[in-house]
Residue frames relative to the residue before (quaternion, step in Angstrom):
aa qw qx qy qz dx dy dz
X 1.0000 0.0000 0.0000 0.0000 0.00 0.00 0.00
X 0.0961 -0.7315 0.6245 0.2563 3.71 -0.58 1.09
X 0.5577 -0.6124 0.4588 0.3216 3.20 -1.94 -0.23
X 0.4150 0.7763 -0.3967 0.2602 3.06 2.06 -0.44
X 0.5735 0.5236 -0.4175 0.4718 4.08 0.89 -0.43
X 0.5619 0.6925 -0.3538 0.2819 3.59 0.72 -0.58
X 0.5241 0.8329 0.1132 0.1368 2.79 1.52 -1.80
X 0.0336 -0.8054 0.5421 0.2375 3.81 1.42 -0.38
X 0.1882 -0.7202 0.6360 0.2034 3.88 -0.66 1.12
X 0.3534 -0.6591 0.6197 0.2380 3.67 -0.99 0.94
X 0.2363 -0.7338 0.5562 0.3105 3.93 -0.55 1.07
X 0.4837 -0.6131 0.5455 0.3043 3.66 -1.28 0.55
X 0.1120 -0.7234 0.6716 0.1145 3.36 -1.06 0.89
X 0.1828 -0.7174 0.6495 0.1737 3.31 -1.15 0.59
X 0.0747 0.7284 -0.5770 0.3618 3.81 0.72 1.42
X 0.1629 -0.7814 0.5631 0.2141 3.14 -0.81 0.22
X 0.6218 -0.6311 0.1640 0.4338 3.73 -0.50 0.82
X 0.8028 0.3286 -0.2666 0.4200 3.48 1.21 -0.78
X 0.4469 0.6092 -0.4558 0.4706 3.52 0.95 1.61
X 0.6970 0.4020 -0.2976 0.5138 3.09 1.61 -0.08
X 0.5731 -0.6157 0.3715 0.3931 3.66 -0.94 1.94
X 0.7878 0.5315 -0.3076 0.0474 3.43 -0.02 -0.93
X 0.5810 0.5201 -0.2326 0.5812 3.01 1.90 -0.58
X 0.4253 0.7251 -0.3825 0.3834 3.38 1.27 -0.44
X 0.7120 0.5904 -0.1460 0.3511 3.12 1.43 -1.51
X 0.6563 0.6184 -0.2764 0.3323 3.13 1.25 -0.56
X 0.7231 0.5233 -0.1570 0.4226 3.27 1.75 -0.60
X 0.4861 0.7303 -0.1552 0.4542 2.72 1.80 -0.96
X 0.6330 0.4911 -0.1951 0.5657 3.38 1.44 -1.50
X 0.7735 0.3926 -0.2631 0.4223 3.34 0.51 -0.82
X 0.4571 0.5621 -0.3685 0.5824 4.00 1.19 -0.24
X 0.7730 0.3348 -0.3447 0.4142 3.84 0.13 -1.22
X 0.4881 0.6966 -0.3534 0.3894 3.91 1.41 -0.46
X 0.5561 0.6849 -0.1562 0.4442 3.30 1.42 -1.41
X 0.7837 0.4697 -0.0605 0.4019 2.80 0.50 -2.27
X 0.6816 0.4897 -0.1921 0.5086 3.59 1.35 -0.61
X 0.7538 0.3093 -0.2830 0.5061 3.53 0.82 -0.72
X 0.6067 0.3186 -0.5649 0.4596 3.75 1.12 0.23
X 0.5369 0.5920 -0.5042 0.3271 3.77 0.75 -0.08
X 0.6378 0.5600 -0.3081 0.4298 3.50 0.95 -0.90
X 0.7007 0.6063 -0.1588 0.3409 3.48 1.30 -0.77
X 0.6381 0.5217 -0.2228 0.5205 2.99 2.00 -0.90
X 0.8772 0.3450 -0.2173 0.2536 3.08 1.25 -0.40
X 0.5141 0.5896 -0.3452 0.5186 2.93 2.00 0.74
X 0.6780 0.4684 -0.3238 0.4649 2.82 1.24 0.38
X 0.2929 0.6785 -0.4882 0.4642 3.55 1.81 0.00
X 0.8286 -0.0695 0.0748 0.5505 3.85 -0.71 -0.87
X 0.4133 -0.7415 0.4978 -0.1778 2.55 -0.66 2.02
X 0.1721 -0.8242 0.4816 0.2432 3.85 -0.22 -0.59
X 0.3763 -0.8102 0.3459 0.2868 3.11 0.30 1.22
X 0.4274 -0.5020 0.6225 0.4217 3.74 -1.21 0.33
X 0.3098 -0.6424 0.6835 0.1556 3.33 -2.08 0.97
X 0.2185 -0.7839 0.5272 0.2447 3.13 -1.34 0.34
X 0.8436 -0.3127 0.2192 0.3775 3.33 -1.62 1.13
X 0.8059 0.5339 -0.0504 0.2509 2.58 0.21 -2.28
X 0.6566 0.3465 -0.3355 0.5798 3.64 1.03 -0.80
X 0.3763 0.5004 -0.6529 0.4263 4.40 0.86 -0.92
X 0.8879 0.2962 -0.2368 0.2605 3.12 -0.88 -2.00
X 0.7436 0.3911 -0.3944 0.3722 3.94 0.54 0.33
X 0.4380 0.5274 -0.4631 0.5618 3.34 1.69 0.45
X 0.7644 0.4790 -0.3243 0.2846 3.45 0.78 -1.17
X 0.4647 0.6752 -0.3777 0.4307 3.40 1.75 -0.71
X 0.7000 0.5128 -0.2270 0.4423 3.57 0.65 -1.85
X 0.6305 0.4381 -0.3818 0.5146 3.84 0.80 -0.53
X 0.6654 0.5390 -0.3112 0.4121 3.62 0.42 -0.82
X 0.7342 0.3636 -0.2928 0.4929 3.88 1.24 -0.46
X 0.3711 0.6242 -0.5301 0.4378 3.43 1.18 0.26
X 0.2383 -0.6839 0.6712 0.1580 3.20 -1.70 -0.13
X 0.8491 0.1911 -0.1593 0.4660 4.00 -1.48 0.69
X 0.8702 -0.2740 0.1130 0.3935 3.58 -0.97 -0.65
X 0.4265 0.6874 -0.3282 0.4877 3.21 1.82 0.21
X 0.5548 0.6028 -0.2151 0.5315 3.41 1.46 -1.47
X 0.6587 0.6696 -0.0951 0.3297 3.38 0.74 -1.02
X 0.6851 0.2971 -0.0614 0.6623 3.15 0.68 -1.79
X 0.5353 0.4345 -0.5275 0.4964 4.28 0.67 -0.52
X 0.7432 0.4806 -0.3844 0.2624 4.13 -0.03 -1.42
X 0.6144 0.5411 -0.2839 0.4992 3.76 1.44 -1.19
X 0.5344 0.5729 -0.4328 0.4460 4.05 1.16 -0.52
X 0.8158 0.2895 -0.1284 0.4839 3.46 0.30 -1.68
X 0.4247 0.5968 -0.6172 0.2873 4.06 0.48 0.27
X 0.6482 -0.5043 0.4452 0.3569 2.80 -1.81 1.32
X 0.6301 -0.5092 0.4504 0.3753 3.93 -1.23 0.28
X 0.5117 0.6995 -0.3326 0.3718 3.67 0.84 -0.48
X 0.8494 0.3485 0.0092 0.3963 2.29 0.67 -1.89
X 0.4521 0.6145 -0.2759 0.5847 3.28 1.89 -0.36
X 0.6167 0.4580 -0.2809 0.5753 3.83 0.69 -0.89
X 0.8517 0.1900 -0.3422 0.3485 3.76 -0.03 -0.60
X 0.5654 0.4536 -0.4124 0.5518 3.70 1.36 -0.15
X 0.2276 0.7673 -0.5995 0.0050 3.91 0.36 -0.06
X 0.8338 0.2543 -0.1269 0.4734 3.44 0.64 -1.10
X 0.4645 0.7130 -0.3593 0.3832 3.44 1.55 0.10
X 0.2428 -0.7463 0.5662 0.2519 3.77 -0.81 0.17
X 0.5416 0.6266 -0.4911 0.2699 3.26 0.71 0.83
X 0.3804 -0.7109 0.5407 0.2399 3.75 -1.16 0.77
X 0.4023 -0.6388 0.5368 0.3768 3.53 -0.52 0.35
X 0.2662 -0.7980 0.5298 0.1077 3.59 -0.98 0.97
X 0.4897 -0.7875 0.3056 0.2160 3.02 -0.96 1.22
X 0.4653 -0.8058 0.3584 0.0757 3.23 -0.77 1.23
């Protein structure tokens, strides 16, 4: 008794590997990954936000501070840090000077 019947015969394909979809897939996935993280890159990096400097904050903030009434006002709500602009947004409060 052989064991050869037992066996599962693998049929030979004479395909070549890059004719068959499925491996195809494997690059394909890995190309559109590429294609997406240098897209993602070009465009966070298109409009930037520029870095501010100290120096002009603290001479806007000076020039707002010597105003007076609703001028004083509308200058302090221009030059707030963004934070602080984001969580007062709908608030009427000026940050007060410390």
């Amino acid at each position: 008794m052989s064991n050869t019947s037992l066996m599962p015969s693998s049929p030979k394909s004479d395909t070549p590997w890059w004719k068959i979809p499925h491996v195809l897939l494997i690059p394909a996935l890995l190309l559109s990954g590429v294609v997406a993280t240098s897209t993602m890159v070009v465009i966070s990096s298109m409009d930037q936000d520029p870095v501010l400097d100290k120096e002009v904050y603290e001479r806007e903030r000076r020039a707002a501070l010597a105003l007076e009434g609703q001028a004083k006002v509308d200058a302090l709500m221009a030059v707030q840090p963004a934070q602080q602009g984001r969580n007062h947004a709908a608030s009427p409060l000026v940050p007060t000077d410390n």
